[in-house]
N, C-alpha and C positions, 0 to 999 in steps of 0.2 A: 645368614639364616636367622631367623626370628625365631628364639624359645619357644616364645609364648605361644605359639601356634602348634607345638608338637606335645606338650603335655594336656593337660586336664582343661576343665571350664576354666573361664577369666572373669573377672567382679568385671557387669557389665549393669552399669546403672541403670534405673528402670525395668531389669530383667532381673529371673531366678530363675537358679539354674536346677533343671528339672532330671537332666539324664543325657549321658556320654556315651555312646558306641564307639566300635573302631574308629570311623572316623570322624562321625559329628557330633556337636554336641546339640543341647536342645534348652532352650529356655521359655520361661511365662512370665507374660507381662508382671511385674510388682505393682498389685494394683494401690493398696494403699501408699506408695510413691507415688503414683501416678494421677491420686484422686479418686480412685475406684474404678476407674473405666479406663482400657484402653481406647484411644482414637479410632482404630482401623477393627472396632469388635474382637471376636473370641479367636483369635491368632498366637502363635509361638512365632519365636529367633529359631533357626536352623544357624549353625556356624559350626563352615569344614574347616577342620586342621589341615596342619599339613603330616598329619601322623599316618603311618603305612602299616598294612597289616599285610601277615602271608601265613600260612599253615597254622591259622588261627590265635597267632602272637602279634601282638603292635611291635612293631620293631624302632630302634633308636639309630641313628637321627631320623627325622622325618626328611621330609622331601622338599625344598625351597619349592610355594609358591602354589603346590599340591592342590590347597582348597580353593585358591582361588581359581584354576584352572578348571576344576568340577561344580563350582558354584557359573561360572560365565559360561560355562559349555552346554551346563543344563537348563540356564535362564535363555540361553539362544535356538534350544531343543524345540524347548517349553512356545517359544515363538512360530517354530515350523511345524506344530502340532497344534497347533491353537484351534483349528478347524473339525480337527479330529474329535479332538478329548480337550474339555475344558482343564487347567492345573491348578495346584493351591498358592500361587504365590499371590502377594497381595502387593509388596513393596519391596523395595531394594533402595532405596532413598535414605540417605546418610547426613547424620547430625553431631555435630560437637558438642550441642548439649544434654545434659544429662534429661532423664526423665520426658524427656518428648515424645516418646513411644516409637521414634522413629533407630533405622540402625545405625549402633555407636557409629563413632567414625573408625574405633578401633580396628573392627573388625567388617570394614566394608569393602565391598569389593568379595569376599567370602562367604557373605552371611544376608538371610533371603527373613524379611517376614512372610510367614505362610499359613494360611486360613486353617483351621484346626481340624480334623478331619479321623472319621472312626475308620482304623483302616483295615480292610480285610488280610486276616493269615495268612494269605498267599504269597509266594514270589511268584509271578506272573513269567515265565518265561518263554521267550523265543527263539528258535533253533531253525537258521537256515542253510549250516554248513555243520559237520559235524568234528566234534571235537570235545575235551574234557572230559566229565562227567558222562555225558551221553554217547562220547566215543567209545565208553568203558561198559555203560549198560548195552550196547549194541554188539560190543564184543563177546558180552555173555549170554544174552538172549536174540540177537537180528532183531530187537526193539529198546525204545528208547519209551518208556514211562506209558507201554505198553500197546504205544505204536508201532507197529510193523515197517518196516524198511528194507529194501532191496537186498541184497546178496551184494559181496566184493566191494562195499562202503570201506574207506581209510582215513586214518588222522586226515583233517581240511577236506573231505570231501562235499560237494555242493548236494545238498538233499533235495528231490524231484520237486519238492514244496515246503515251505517252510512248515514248521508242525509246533503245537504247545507242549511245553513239556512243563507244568507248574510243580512249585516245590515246597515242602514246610516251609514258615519260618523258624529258624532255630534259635536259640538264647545265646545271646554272648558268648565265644569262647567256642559254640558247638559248629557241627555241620547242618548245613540244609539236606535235606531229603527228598529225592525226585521222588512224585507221585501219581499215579495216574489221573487223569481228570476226573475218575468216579469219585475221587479223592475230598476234589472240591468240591462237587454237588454235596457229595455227604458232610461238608464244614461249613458252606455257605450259602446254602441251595442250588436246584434244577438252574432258574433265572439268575441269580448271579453270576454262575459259575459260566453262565453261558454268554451273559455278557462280559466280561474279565476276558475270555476266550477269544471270544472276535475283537474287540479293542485291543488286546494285546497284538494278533495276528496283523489288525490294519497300520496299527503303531510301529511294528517292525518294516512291511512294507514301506511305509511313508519315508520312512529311514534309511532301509535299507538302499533306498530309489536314490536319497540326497547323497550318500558317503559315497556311493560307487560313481557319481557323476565329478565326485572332488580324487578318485583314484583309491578307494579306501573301502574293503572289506564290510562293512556287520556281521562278522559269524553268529554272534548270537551276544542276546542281551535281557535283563529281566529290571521289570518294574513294579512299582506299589500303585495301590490304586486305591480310593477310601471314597467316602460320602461325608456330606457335609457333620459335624457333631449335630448327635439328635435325631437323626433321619434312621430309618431302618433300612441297615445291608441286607437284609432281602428281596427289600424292593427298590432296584436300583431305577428304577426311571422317576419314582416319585422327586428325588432332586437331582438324580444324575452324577454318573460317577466320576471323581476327578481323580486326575494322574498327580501324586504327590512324591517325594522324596526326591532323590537327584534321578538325572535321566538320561541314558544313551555317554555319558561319561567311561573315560577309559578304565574307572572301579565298576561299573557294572555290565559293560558289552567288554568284547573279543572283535576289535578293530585291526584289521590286517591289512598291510600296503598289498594293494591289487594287483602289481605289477611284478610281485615276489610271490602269488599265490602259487604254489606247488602240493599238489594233495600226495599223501603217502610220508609226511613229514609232521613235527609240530610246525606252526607258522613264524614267521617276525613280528611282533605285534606292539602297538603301539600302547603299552601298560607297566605296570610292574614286574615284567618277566625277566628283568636284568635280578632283581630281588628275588625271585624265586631259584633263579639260576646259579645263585652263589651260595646260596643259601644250603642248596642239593648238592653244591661240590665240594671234593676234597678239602678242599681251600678253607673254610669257613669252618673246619671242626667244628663243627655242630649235627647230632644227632638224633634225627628227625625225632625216632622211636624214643628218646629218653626224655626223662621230665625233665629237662632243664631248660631255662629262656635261651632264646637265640642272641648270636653276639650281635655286637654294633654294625651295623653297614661301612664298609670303606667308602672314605671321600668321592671316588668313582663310581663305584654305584651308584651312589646317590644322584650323582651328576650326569651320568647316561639313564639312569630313569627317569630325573626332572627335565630331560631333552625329550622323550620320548612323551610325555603329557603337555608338553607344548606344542611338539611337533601335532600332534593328535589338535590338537585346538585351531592351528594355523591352518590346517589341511581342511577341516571339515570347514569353518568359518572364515576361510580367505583371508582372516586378519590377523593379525599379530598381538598377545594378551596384553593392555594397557598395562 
């Protein structure tokens, strides 16, 4: 396993390092190393670790190999949507030397240049089997982010039509929050909110069309979406909105072996749910409700969850992760 992948930013020449989430980190070109100007224009480094989060904790060790399975998964996404939704990536192109503006070597194979983009508050999400979150609001209300839904819905049940269900973004450490779509009209306007809506919806289908043809579920999945730096997010057609961040990856869709789907249950699912599973049981003395960090991951965990995001990569993209 590689450290370096599981803690914080890396001294990455030519870059500054701008801001760390769960899982990625985020840099800006150093312009004066560079001469003032990047090569490829107003762009960031995107670079996933291989750091794991669950119940709002990064947990320790990370996962061998993690980012680079979410970065080549989304870059191959990003290619079967090409038609749909333009994306931010610009390059993925790797250099041993410093200051070239292109990505380190260190960190290649993980880490995307991507066009710089203002991105709307939203998590754009799509719900075509019901589960999680929306299994929970449906339980309380027969609606889901004030969608109405049939009568006798169960954990993994297939929903008559896919539906949006969009969510805050939250800060670091918090939860997201399902919304209703008045939601977004009232954060982004009438036209945005409405285009975010059908892109999302065509983006799931397109999706959901490919995984189920490779044996593999989309229950649901949520994506970012921005406009070029500069342009105004209310008027999304003057430059046209692009799909940014990672995409359709087992961190942000619920990908379930099709051949195992059984509604009335949670699923098997190709993610970190060996991490949450251990994490919930006896086993792990750790408890949820107290302020304290969660422990370290067992060797096997780790090892049946980095099966589980490879497996997810080989199934959807026929090939096996370089």
């Amino acid at each position: 396993m590689n450290d370096a992948f599981e803690g914080g930013a890396l001294d990455l020449p030519g870059w500054r390092h701008v801001y760390s989430g769960k899982v990625r980190d985020l840099y800006e070109p150093d312009l004066p190393a560079l001469g003032g100007a990047h090569p490829l224009g107003d762009v960031v480094l995107v670079v996933a670790s291989d750091r794991v989060s669950a119940y709002d904790h990064v947990l320790r060790p990370g996962i061998p190999d993690k980012g680079v399975v979410l970065t080549q998964l989304s870059l191959w996404w990003f290619e079967q949507l090409a038609d749909l939704v333009p994306h931010h990536v610009v390059s993925v192109e790797a250099s041993a030397e410093p200051f070239d503006g292109l990505v380190p070597d260190v960190v290649a194979g993980r880490a995307m240049i991507c066009r710089r983009l203002e991105m709307y508050p939203v998590e754009c999400v799509a719900r075509g089997y019901l589960t999680g979150s929306g299994l929970a609001e449906y339980q309380a209300s027969g609606s889901v982010t004030g969608i109405a839904l049939p009568a006798g819905l169960v954990d993994g049940s297939r929903l008559p039509e896919p539906i949006f269900t969009p969510a805050t973004k939250a800060e670091l450490g918090e939860h997201d929050e399902n919304v209703p779509f008045s939601a977004v009209v009232e954060t982004v306007g009438e036209r945005a909110a409405a285009t975010l809506r059908d892109l999302t919806l065509a983006v799931y289908a397109r999706a959901e069309s490919i995984a189920r043809e490779r044996g593999v579920i989309l229950a649901d999945t949520k994506f970012e979406f921005g406009v070029a730096a500069g342009a105004d997010p209310a008027d999304p057609g003057a430059l046209g909105v692009v799909l940014g961040d990672e995409v359709l990856t087992p961190d942000s869709s619920r990908f379930w072996p099709a051949d195992e789907w059984e509604p009335g249950h949670a699923q098997p699912s190709f993610d970190k749910q060996f991490v949450r599973d251990w994490l919930t049981s006896p086993v792990s003395g750790w408890d949820r409700a107290a302020d304290t960090p969660p422990p370290a991951l067992p060797a096997d965990v780790v090892a049946r969850t980095r099966e589980r995001y490879l497996e997810a990569y080989e199934r959807l993209t026929g090939t096996a992760l370089r």
